[in-house]
PDBQT receptor file of N, H, CA, C and O in Angstrom, charges set to zero:
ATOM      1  N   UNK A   1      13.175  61.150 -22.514  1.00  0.00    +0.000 N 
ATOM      2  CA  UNK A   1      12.497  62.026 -21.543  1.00  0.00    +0.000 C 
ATOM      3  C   UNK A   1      12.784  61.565 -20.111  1.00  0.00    +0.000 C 
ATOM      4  O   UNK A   1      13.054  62.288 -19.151  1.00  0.00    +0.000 OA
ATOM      5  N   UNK A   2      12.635  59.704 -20.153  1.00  0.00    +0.000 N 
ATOM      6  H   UNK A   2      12.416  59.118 -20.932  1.00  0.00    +0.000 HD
ATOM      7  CA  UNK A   2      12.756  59.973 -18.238  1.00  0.00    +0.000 C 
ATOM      8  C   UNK A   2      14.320  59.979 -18.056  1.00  0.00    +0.000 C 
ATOM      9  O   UNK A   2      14.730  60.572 -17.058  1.00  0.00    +0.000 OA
ATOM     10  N   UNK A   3      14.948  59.584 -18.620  1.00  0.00    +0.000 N 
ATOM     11  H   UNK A   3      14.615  59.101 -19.431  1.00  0.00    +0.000 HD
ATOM     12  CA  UNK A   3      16.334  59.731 -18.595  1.00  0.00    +0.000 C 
ATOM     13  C   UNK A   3      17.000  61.456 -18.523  1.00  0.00    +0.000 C 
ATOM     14  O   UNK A   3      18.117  61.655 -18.046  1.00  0.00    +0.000 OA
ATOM     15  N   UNK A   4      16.355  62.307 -18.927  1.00  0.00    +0.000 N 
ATOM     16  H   UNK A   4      15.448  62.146 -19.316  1.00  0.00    +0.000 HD
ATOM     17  CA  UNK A   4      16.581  63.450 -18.617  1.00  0.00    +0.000 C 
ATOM     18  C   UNK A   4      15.984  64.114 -17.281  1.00  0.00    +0.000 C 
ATOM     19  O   UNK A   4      16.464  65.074 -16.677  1.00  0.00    +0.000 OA
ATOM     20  N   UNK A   5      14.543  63.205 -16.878  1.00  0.00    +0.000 N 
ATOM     21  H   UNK A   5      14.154  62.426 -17.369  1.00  0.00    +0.000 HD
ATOM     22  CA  UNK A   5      14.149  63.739 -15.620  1.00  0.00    +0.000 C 
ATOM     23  C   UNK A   5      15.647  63.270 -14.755  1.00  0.00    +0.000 C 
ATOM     24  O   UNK A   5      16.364  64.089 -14.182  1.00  0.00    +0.000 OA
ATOM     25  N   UNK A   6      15.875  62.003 -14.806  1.00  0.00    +0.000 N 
ATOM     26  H   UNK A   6      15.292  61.338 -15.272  1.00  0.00    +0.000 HD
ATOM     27  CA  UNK A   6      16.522  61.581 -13.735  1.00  0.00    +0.000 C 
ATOM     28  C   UNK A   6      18.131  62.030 -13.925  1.00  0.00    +0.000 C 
ATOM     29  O   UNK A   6      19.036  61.466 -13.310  1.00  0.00    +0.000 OA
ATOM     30  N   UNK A   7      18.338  63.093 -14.838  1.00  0.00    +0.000 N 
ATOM     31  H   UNK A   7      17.603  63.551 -15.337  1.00  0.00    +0.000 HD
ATOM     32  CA  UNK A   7      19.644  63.622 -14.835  1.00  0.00    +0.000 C 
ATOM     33  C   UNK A   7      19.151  65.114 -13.766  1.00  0.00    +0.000 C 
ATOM     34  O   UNK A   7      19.741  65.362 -12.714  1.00  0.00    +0.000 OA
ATOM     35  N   UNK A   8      18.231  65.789 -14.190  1.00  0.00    +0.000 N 
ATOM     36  H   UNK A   8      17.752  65.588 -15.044  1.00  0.00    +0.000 HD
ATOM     37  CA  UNK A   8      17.861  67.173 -13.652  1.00  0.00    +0.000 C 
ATOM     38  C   UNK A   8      17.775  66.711 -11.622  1.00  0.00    +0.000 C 
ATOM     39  O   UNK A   8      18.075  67.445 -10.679  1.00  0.00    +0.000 OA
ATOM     40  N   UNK A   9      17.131  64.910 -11.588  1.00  0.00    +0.000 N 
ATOM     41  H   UNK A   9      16.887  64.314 -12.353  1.00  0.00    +0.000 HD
ATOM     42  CA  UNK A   9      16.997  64.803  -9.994  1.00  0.00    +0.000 C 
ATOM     43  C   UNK A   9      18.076  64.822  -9.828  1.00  0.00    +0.000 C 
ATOM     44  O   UNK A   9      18.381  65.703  -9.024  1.00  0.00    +0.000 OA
ATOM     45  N   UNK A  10      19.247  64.026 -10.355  1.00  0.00    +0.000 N 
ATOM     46  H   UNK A  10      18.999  63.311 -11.008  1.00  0.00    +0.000 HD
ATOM     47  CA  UNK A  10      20.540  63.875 -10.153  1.00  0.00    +0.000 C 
ATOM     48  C   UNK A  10      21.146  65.542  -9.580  1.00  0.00    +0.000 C 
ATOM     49  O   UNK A  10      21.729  65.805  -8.528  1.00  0.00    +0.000 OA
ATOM     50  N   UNK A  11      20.835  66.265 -10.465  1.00  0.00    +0.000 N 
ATOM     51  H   UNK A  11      20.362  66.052 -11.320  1.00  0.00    +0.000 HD
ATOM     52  CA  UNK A  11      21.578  67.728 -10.035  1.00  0.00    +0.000 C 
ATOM     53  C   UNK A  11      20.354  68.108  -9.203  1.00  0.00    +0.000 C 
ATOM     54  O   UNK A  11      20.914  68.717  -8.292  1.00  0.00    +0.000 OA
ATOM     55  N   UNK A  12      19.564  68.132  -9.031  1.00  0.00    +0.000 N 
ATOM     56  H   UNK A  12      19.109  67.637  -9.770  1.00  0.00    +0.000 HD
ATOM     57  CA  UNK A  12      18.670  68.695  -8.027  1.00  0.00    +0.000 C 
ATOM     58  C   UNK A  12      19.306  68.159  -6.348  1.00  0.00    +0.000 C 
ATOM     59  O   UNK A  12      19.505  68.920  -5.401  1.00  0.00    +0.000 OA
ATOM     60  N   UNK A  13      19.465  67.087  -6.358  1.00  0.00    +0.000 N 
ATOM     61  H   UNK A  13      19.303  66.469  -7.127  1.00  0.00    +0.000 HD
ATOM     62  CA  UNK A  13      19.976  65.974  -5.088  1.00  0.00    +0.000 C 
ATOM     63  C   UNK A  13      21.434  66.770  -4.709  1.00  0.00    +0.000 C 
ATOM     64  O   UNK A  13      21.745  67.091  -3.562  1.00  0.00    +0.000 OA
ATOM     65  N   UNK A  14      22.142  66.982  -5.751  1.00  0.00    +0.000 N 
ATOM     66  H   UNK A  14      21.890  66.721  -6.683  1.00  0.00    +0.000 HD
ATOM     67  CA  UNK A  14      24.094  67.204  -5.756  1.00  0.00    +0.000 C 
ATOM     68  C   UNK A  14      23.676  68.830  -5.023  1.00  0.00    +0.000 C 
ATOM     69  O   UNK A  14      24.202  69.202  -3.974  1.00  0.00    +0.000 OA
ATOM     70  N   UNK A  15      22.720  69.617  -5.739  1.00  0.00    +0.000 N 
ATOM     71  H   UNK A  15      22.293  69.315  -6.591  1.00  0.00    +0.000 HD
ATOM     72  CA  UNK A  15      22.666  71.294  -5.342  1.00  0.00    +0.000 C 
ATOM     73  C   UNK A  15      21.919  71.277  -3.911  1.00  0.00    +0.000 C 
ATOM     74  O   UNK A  15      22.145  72.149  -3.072  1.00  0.00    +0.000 OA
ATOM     75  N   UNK A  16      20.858  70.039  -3.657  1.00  0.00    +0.000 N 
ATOM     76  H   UNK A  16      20.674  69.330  -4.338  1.00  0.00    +0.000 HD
ATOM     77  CA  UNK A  16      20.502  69.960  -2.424  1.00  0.00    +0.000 C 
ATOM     78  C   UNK A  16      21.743  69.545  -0.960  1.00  0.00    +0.000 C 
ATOM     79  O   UNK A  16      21.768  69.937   0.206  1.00  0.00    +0.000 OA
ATOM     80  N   UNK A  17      22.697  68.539  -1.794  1.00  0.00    +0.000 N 
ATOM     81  H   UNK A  17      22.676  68.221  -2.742  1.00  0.00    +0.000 HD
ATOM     82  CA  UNK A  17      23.459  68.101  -0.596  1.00  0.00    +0.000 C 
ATOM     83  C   UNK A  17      24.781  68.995  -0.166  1.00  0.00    +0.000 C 
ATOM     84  O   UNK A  17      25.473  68.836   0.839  1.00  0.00    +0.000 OA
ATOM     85  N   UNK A  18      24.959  70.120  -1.359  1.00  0.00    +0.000 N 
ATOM     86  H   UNK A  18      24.396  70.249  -2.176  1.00  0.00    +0.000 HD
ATOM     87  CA  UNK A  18      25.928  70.955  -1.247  1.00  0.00    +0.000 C 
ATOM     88  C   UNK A  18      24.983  72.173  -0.128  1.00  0.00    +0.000 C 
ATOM     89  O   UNK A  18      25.468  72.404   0.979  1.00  0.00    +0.000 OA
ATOM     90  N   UNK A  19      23.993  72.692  -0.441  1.00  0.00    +0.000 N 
ATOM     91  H   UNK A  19      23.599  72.504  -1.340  1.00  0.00    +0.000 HD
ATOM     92  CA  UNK A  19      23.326  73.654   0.407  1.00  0.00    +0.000 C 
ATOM     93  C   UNK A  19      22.912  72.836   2.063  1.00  0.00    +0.000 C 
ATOM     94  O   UNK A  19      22.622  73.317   3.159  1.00  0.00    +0.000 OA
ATOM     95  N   UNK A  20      23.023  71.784   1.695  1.00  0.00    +0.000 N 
ATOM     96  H   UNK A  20      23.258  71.394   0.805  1.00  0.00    +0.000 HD
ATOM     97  CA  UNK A  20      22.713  71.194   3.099  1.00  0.00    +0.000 C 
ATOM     98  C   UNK A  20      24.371  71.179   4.252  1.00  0.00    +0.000 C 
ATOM     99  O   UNK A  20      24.545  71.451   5.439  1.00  0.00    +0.000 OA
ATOM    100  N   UNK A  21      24.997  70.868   3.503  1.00  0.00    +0.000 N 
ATOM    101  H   UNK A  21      24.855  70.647   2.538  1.00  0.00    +0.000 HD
ATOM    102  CA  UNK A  21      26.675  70.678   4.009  1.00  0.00    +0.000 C 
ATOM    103  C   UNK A  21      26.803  72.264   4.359  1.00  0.00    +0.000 C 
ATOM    104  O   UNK A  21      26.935  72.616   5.531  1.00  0.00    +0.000 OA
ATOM    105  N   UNK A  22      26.771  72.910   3.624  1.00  0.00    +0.000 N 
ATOM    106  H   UNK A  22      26.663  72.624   2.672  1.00  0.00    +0.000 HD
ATOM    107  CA  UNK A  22      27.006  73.785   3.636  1.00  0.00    +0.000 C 
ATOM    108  C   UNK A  22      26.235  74.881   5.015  1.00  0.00    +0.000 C 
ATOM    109  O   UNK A  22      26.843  75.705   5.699  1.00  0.00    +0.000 OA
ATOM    110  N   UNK A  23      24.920  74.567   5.078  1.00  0.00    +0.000 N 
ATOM    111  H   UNK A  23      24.426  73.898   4.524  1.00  0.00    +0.000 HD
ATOM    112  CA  UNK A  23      24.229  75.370   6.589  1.00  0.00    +0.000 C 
ATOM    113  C   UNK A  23      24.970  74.258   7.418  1.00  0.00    +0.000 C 
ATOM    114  O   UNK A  23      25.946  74.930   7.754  1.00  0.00    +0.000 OA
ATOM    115  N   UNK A  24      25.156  73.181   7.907  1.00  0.00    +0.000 N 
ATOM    116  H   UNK A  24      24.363  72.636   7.634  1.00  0.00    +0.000 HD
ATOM    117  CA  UNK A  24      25.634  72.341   8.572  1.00  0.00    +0.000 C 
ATOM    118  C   UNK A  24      26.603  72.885   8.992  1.00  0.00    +0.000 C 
ATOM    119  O   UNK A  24      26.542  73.167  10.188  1.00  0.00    +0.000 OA
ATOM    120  N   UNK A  25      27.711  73.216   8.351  1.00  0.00    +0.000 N 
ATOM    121  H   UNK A  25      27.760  72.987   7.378  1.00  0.00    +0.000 HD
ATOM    122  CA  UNK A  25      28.814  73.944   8.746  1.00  0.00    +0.000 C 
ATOM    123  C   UNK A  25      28.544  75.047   9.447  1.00  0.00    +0.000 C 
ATOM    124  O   UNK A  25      28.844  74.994  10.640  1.00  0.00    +0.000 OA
ATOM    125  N   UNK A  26      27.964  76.234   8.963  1.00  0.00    +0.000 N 
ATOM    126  H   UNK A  26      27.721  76.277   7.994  1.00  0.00    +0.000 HD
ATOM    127  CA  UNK A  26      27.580  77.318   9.271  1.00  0.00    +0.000 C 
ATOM    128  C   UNK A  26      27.123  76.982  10.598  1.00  0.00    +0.000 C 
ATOM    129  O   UNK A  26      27.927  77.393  11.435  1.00  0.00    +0.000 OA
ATOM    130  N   UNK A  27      26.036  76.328  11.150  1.00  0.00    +0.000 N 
ATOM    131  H   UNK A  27      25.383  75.994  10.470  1.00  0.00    +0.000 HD
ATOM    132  CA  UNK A  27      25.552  75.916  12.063  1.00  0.00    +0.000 C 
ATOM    133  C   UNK A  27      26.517  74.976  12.866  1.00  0.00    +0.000 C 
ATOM    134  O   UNK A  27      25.931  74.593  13.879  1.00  0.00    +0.000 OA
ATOM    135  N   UNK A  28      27.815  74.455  12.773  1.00  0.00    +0.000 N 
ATOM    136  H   UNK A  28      28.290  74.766  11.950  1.00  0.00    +0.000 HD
ATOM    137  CA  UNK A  28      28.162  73.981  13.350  1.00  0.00    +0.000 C 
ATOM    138  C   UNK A  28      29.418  74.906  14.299  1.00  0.00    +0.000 C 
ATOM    139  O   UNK A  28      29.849  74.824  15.449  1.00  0.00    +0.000 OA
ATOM    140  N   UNK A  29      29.683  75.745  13.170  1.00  0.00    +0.000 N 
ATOM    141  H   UNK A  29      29.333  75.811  12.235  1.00  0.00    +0.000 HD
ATOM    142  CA  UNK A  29      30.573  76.977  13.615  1.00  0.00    +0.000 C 
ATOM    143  C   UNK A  29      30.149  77.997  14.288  1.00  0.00    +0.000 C 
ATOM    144  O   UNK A  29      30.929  78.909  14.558  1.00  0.00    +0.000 OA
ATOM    145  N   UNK A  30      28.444  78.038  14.800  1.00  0.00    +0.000 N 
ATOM    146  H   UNK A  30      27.810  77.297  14.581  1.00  0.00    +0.000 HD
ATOM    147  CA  UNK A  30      27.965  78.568  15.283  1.00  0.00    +0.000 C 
ATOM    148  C   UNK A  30      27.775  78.861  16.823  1.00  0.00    +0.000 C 
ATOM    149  O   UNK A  30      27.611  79.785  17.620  1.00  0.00    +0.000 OA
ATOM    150  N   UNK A  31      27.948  76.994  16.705  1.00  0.00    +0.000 N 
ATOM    151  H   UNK A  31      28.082  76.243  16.058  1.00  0.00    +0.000 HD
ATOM    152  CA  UNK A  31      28.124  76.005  18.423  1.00  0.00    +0.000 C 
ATOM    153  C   UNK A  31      29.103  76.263  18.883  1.00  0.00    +0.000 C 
ATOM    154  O   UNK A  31      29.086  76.451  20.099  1.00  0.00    +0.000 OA
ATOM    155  N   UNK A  32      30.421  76.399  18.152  1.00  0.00    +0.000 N 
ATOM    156  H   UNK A  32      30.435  76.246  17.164  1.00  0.00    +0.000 HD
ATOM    157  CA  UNK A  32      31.437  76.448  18.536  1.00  0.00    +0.000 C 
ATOM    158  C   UNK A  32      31.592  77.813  18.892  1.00  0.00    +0.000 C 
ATOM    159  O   UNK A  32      32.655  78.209  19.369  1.00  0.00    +0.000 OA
TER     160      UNK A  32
């Protein structure tokens, strides 16, 4: 069981840092 929580944080963290990169850009191409 916690070994599966900490696979789901694992992809929770990876889908958070891709949506984060991702407005970053957007927002950076914005400045420009």
């Amino acid at each position: 069981m916690k070994e599966q929580n900490i696979i789901l944080l694992l992809g929770y963290m990876l889908i958070l840092d891709k949506f984060t990169y991702h407005s970053t850009m957007i927002l950076t191409h914005k400045n420009d």
